[in-house]
Structure formats: structure tokens, C-alpha cells
C-alpha positions in Angstrom: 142.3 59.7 191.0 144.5 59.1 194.1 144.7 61.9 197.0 148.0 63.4 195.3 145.7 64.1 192.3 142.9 65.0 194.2 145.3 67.5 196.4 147.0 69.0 192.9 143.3 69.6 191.1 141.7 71.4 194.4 145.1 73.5 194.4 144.5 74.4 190.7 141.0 75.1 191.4 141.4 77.7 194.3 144.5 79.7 191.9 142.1 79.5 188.8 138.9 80.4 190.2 140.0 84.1 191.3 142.3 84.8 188.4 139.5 83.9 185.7 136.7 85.8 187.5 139.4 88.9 187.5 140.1 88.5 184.1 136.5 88.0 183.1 135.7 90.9 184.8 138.3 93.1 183.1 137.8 92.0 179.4 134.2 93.1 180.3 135.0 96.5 181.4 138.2 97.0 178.8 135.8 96.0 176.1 132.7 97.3 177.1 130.4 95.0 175.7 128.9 91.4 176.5 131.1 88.5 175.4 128.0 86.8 175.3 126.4 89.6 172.6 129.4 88.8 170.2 129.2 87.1 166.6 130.9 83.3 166.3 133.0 85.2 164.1 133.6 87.4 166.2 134.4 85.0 169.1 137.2 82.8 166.9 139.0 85.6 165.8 139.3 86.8 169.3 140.0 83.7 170.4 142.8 82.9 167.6 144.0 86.3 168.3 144.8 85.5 171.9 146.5 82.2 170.9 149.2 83.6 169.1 149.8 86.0 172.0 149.9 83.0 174.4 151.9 81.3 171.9 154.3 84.3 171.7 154.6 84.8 175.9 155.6 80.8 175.3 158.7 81.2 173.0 159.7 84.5 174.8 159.5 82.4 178.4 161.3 79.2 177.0 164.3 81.4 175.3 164.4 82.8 179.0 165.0 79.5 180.2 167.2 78.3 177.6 169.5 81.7 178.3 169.4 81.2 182.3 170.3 77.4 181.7 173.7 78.3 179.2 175.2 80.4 182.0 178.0 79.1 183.9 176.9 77.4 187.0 173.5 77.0 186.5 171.4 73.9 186.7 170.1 73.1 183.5 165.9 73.6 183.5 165.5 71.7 180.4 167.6 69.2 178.1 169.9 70.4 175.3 167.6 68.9 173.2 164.8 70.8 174.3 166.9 73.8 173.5 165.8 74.4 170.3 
């Protein structure tokens, strides 16, 4: 990796690092139990249920940018073929 990479992954590292141990920490206490004590069953449908929330927070942001990019005076953020 060259120092631009090098610079990027450290900067990833040090925004990551906090939010994950908050978030950790918070789907401990909200769901007062060990992750570590769950099922593998258990663990996938957890896991498949937070996909399709990521999934929907996805669509919801690009249609945001799609909307903000179709007003008048705006510099496009994406292509109109990314548009749909």
C-alpha cells in the first residue's frame, strides 16, 4: 500500500474503532444478554435482519441524492444513469 492508502486505512481505523465499541456496547445493554450466548440461528437471523435495514437506509439515502441532484442549480452527485 502507498502512504495515501496507508493515511485513508489509519483514518478509517480511528472513526470505526469508537463507533463499534459504542454500538457493541449498546446492543449489549438494549438486548440484555451475551451476543456470544446466542444460537447460530439466532445469530443469522439477526444478522439478515439488520441487512435489510442497512439495505433500506441505502435506497432511502440514494433517492435523497437522486432528489437534491434534479433540482435546478445543483451539481449532479451521481450520473443519470445511476438514477435508477
Amino acid at each position: 500500500m502507498n502512504r495515501n492508502q496507508e493515511h485513508h486505512l489509519k483514518s478509517i481505523e480511528e472513526t470505526l474503532v469508537p463507533l463499534l465499541r459504542a454500538k457493541y456496547i449498546r446492543g449489549a445493554t438494549e438486548h440484555d444478554g451475551d451476543l456470544l450466548d446466542m444460537s447460530a440461528g439466532q445469530l443469522i437471523d439477526e444478522a439478515i435482519s439488520e441487512a435489510i435495514d442497512q439495505m433500506v437506509y441505502l435506497i432511502t439515502l440514494k433517492e435523497k441524492i437522486v432528489a437534491a441532484s434534479l433540482k435546478p442549480g445543483k451539481d449532479s452527485p451521481i450520473t443519470p444513469d445511476e438514477r435508477r
